[in-house]
C-alpha positions as CSV (number, residue, x, y, z in Angstrom):
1,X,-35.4,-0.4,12.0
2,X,-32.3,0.7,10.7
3,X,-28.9,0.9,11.8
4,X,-24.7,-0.7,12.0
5,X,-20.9,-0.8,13.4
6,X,-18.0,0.6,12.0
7,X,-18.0,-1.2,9.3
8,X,-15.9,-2.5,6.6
9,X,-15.7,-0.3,3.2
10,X,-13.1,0.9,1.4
11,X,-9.8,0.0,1.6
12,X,-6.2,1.3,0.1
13,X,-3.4,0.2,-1.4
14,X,-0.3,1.3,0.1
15,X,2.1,4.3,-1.3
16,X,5.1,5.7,-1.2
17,X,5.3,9.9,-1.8
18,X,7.6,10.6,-4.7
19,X,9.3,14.6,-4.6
20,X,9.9,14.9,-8.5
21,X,8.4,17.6,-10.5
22,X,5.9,17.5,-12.7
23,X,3.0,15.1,-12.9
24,X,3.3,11.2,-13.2
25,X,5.3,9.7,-16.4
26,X,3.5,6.8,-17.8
27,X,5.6,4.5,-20.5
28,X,3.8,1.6,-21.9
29,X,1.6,0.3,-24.8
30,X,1.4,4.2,-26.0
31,X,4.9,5.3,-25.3
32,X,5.8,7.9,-22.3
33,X,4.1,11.1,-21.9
34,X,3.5,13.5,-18.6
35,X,0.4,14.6,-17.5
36,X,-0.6,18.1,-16.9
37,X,-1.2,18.3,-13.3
38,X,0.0,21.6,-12.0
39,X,1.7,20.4,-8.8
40,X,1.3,23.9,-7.2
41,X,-2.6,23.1,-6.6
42,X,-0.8,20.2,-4.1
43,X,0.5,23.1,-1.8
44,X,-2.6,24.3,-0.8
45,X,-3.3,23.2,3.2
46,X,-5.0,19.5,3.2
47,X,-7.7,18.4,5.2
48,X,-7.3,15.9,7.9
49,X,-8.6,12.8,9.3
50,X,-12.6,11.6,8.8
51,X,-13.6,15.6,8.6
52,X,-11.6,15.8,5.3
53,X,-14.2,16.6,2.4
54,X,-14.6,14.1,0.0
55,X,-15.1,16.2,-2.6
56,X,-12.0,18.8,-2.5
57,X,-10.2,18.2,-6.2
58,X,-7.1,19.2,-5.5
59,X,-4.2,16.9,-6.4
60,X,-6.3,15.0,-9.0
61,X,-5.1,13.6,-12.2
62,X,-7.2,12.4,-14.8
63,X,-4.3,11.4,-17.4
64,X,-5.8,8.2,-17.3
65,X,-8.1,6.9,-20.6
66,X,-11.4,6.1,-19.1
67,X,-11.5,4.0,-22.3
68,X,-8.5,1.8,-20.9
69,X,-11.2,1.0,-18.3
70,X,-15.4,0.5,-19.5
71,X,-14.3,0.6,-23.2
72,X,-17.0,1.4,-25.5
73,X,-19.4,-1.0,-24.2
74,X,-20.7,-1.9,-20.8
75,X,-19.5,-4.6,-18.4
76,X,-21.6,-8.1,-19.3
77,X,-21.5,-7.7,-15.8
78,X,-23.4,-5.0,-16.2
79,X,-26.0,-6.0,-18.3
80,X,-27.0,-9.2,-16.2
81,X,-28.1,-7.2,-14.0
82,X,-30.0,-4.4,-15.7
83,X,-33.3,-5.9,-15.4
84,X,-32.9,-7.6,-12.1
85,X,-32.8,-6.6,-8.6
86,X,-29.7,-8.9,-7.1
87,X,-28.2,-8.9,-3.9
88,X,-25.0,-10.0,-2.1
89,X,-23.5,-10.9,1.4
90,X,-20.1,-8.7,3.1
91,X,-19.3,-10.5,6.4
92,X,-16.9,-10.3,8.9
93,X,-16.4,-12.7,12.1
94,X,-16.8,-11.3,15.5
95,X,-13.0,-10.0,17.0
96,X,-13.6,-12.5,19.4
97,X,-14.3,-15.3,17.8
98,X,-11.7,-18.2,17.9
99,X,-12.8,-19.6,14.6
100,X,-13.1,-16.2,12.6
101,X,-11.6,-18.6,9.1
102,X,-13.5,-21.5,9.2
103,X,-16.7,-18.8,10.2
104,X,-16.0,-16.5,7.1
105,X,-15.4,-19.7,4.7
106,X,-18.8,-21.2,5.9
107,X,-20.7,-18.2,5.3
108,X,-19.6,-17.4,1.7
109,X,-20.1,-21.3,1.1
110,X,-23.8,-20.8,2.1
111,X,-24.1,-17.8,0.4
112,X,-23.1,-19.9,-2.5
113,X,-25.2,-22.3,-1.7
114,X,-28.3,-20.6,-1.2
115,X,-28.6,-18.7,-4.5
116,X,-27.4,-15.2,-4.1
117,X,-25.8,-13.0,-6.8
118,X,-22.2,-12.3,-4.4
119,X,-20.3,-12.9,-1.6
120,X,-17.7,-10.2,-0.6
121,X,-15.2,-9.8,2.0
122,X,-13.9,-6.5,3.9
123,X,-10.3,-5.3,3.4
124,X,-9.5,-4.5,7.0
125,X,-6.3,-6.5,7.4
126,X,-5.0,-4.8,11.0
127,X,-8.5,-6.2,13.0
128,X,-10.1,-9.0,10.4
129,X,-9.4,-12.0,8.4
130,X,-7.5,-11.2,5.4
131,X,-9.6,-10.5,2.8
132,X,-7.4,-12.1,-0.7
133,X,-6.0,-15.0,1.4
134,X,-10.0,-16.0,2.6
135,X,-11.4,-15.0,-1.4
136,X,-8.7,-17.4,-2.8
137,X,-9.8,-20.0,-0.6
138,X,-13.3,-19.9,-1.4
139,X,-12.5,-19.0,-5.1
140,X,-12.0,-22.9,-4.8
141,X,-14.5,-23.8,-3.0
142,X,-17.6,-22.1,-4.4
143,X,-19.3,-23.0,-7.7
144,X,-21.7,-19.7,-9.0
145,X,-21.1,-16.8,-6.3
146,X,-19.5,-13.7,-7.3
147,X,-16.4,-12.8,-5.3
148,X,-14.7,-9.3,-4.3
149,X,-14.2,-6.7,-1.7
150,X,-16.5,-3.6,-0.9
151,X,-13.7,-2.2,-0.9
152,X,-10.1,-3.0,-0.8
153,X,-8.3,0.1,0.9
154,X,-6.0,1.5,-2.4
155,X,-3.1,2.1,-0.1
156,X,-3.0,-0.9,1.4
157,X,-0.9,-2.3,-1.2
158,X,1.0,-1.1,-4.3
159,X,-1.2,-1.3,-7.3
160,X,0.9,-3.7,-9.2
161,X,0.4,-6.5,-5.7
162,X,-3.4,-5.6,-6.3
163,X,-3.7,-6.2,-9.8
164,X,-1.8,-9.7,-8.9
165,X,-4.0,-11.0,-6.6
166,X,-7.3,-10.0,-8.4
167,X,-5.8,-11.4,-11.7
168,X,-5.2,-14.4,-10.1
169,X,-8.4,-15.1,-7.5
170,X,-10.0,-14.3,-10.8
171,X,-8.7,-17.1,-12.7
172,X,-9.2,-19.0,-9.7
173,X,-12.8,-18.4,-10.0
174,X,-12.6,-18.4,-13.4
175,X,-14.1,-15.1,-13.9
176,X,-16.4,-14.6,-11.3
177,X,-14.6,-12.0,-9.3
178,X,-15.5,-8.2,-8.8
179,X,-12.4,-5.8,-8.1
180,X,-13.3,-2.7,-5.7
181,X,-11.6,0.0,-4.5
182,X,-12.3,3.0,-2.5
183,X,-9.1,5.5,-0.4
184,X,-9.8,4.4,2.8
185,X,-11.1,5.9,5.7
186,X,-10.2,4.0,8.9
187,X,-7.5,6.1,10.5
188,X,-6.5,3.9,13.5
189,X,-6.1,1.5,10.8
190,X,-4.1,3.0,8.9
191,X,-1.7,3.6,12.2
192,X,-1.9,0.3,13.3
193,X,-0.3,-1.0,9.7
194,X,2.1,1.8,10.2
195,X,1.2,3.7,7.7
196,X,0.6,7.6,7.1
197,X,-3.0,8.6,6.5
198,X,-2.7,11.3,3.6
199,X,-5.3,13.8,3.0
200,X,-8.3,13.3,1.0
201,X,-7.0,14.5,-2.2
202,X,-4.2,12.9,-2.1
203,X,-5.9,10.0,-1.3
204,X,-8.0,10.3,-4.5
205,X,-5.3,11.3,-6.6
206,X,-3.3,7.6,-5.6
207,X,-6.8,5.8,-6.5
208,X,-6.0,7.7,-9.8
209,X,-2.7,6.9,-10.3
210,X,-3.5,3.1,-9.2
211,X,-6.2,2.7,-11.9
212,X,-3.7,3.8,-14.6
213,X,-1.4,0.9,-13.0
214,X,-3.4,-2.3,-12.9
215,X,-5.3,-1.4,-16.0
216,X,-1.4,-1.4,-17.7
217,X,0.2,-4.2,-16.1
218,X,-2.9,-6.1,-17.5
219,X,-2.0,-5.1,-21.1
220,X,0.3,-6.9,-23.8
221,X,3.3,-5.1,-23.0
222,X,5.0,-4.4,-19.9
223,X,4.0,-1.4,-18.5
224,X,6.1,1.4,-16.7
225,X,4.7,4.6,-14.2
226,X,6.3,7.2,-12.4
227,X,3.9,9.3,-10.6
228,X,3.6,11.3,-7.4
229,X,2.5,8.4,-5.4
230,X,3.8,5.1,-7.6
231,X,6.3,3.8,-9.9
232,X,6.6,0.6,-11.7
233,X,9.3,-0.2,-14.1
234,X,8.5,-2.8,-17.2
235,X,5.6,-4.4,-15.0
236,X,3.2,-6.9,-16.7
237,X,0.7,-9.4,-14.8
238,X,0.8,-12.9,-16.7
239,X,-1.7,-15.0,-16.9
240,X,-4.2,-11.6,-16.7
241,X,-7.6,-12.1,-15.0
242,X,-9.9,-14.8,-16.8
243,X,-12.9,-12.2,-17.4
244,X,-12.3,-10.1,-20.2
245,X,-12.0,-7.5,-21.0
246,X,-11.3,-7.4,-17.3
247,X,-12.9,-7.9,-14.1
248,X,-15.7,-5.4,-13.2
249,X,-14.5,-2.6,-10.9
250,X,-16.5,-0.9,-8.2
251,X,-15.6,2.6,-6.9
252,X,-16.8,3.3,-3.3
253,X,-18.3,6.8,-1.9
254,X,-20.3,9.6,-2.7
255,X,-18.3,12.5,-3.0
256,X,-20.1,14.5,-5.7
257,X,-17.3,16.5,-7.4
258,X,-14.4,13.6,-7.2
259,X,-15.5,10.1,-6.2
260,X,-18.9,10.2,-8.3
261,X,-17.0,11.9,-11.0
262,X,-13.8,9.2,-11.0
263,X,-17.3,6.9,-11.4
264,X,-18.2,7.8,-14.3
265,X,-15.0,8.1,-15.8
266,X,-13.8,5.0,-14.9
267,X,-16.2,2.2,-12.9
268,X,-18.7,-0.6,-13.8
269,X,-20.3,0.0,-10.6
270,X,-20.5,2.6,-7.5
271,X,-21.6,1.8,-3.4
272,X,-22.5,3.8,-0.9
273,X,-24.3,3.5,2.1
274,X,-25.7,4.7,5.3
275,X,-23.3,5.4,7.7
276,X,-20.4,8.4,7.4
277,X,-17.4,6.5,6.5
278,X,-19.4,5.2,3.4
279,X,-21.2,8.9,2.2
280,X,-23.9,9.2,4.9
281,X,-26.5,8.4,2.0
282,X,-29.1,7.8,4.6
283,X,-32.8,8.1,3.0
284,X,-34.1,7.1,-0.8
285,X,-34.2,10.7,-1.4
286,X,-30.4,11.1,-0.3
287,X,-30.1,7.7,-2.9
288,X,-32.0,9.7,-5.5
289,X,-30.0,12.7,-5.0
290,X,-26.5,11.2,-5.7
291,X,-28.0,9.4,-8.8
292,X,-28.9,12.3,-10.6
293,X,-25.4,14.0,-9.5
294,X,-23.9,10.7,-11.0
295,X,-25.6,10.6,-14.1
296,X,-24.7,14.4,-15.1
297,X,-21.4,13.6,-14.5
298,X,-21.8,10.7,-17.3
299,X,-22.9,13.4,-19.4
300,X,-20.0,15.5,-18.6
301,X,-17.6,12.8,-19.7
302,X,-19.5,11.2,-22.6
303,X,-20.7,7.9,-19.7
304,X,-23.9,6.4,-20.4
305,X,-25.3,6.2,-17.1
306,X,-26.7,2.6,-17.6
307,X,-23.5,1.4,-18.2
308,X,-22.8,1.7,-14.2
309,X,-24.6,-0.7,-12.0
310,X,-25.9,1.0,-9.0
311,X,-25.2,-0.4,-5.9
312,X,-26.1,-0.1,-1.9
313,X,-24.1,-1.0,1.0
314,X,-25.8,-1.7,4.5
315,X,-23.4,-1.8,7.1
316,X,-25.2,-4.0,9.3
317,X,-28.2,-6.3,8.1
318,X,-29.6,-8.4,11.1
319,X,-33.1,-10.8,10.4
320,X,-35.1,-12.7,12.5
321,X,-38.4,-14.5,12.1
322,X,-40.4,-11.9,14.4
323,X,-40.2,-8.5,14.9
324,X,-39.6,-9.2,18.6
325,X,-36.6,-11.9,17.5
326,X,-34.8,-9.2,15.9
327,X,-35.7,-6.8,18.8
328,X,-33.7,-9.5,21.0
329,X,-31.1,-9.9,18.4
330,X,-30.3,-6.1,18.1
331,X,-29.9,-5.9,22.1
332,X,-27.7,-8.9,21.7
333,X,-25.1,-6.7,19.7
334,X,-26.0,-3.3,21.2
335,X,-27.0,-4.0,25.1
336,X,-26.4,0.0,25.4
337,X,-28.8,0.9,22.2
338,X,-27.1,2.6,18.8
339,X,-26.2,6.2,18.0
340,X,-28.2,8.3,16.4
341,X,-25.6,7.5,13.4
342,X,-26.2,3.7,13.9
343,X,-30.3,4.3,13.6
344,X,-29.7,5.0,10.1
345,X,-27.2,2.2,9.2
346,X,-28.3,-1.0,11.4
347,X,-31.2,-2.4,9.1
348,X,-32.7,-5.2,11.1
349,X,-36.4,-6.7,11.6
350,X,-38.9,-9.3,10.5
351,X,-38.1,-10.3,6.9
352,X,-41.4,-8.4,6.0
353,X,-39.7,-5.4,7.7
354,X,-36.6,-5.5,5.6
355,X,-38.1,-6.2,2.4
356,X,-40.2,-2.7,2.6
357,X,-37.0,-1.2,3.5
358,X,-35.2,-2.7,0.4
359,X,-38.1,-2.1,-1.8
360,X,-38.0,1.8,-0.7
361,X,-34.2,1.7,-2.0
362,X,-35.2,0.2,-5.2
363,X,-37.9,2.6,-5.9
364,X,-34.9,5.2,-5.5
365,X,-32.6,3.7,-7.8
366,X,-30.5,0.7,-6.5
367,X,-29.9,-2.6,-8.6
368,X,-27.6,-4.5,-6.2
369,X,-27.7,-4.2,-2.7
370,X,-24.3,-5.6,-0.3
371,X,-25.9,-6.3,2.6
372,X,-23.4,-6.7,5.6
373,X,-23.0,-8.9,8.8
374,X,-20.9,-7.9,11.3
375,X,-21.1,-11.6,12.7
376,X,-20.6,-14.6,10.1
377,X,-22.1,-17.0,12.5
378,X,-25.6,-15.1,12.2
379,X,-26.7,-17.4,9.7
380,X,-30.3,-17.1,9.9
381,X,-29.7,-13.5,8.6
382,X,-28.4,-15.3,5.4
383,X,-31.0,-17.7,5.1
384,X,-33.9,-15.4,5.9
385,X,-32.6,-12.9,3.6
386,X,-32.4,-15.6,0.4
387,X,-35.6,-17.6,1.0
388,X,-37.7,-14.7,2.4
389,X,-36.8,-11.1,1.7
390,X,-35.0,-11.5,-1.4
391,X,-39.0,-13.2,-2.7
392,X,-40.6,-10.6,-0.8
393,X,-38.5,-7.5,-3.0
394,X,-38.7,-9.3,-6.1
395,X,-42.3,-10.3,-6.2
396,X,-43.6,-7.0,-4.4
């Protein structure tokens, strides 16, 4: 009983290359300095397309303070939800469907509404609803519900629009926002916004360089950047995000030398999932696995590993009273049966079913699980999973 679509992740903020020498030149609240990147590592040939590993290291900086980030104490955000198993809803509307605003506005409402920890919406602006316009609008519209993106696509946008619209759908919240990122992995995407699709390193090294960005445009001063990928000149979002000291981020993926190291350098909270495009983390012993890689890298860098909330993406959740219901709901989706891939990342079944599934994952590790619908009329999925599953985990 498990499986899912191509689903909605990570997402990117857009770029622009930059051919000067020398690594990025950061002016702001601690005057201008260049970092030590030697750029001849960046001439080495690049991986390609969804095949490129996650973990290659070329091309990434890490000028960047952690501290400007997590400080030296966790995210309250963090600490909520130590002791507690929570969960939260990602939905998208079907492509077809004629009301897709109204459908996505009605589920995070209900979310709301029926008492879980998050509602999040995915960044996949060439095919979907877009995600900042629809968080805004239910920003205003929700009372308790934590809102964000799992992830927004760094490339997508230039860091300082980012920082923008999460400084202000957080104050439109007031403070209940969550800021994710991840480099993107949707290559038709990325074509249909006309846009290149880099290679993987120098897709990590932009989530870098973006980090450095929003984090200093949300300082005191203005803030100025000139890297490989960005440059902002005397840049400063006012008002800054309600939360302080900032809204919690969330890194996507589960690249073991680069995205769970950028992690613990820099996140209040990781995700991954199932499926490939999100690190193929398939089995609690897969979740295990990444942990422990995670928590030496917190070592490495000086991280306590509590400090980062550890969080699970299912690409598609689908309930139903029965066992049989959800057999008829799956077929509804997939008339043709899933891939071997989509075995592993469709979760669906009786809310008993799902809760020994989800109780597997938290004996592995995971605090906050992002359960996604790929249909944001299913609303018995929501339902079942607040009033029954969510009891079921919590209890058993």
């Amino acid at each position: 009983m498990v499986s899912i679509i191509r689903l909605g992740v990570q997402n990117c903020d857009r770029f622009g290359l930059d051919d000067s020498p020398g690594g990025p030149i950061r002016e702001g609240r601690s005057g201008t300095c260049r970092s030590l990147r030697d750029d001849a590592r960046c001439s080495m040939p690049k991986p390609v397309g969804l095949d490129a590993p996650d973990d290659d290291e070329s091309c990434v900086d890490e000028g960047l303070d952690a501290m400007e980030w997590v400080g030296d104490s966790p995210h309250p955000w963090v600490v909520e939800r130590r002791d507690r198993v929570t969960f939260g809803v990602q939905a998208f509307a079907r492509p077809d469907d004629p009301r897709s605003s109204e459908r996505i506005l009605a589920a995070g409402q209900l979310v709301d509404s029926l008492g879980l920890d998050a509602f999040y919406i995915g960044d996949h602006p060439a095919h979907a609803t877009e995600v900042w316009m629809h968080l805004a609008a239910l920003a205003v519209t929700t009372e308790r519900v934590r809102l964000g993106s799992v992830v927004n696509c760094v490339l997508y946008r230039h860091p300082v629009m980012t920082a923008r619209q999460a400084a202000d759908l957080d104050r439109l919240c007031g403070g209940r926002s969550m800021l994710g990122l991840g480099i993107g992995w949707d290559v038709p995407e990325f074509g249909e916004l006309g846009m290149p699709y880099p290679p993987t390193p120098e897709r990590h090294a932009a989530l870098e360089e973006a980090l450095e960005i929003i984090a200093g445009v949300w300082g005191d001063e203005p803030f100025s950047f000139s890297g490989r990928y960005y440059q902002v000149t005397n840049a400063r979002i006012t008002p800054p995000p309600a939360e302080q000291p900032h809204p919690p981020l969330m890194i996507a993926g589960a690249g073991e030398r680069v995205t769970l190291r950028q992690v613990a350098r820099y996140a209040d909270a990781c995700n991954f999932g199932p499926s490939a495009q999100i690190g193929g983390v398939k089995t609690p012993d897969d979740v295990r696995r990444k942990y422990a890689v995670l928590e030496r890298h917190c070592q490495e860098v000086g991280r306590r590993y509590d400090d980062i909330l550890r969080t699970h993406f299912t690409p598609w959740l689908m309930i139903a009273e029965t066992e049989s219901a959800a057999q008829e709901k799956l077929a509804h989706y997939y008339p043709d049966g899933l891939t071997e891939d989509q075995r592993y990342s469709r979760i669906y079944g009786s809310p008993d079913q799902v809760a020994e599934y989800y109780r597997s994952m938290i004996d592995a590790g995971v605090q906050h699980f992002v359960c996604q619908s790929l249909d944001a009329a299913d609303t018995e999925t929501f339902r079942l999973l607040a009033e029954e599953v969510v009891p079921r985990v919590i209890e058993g």
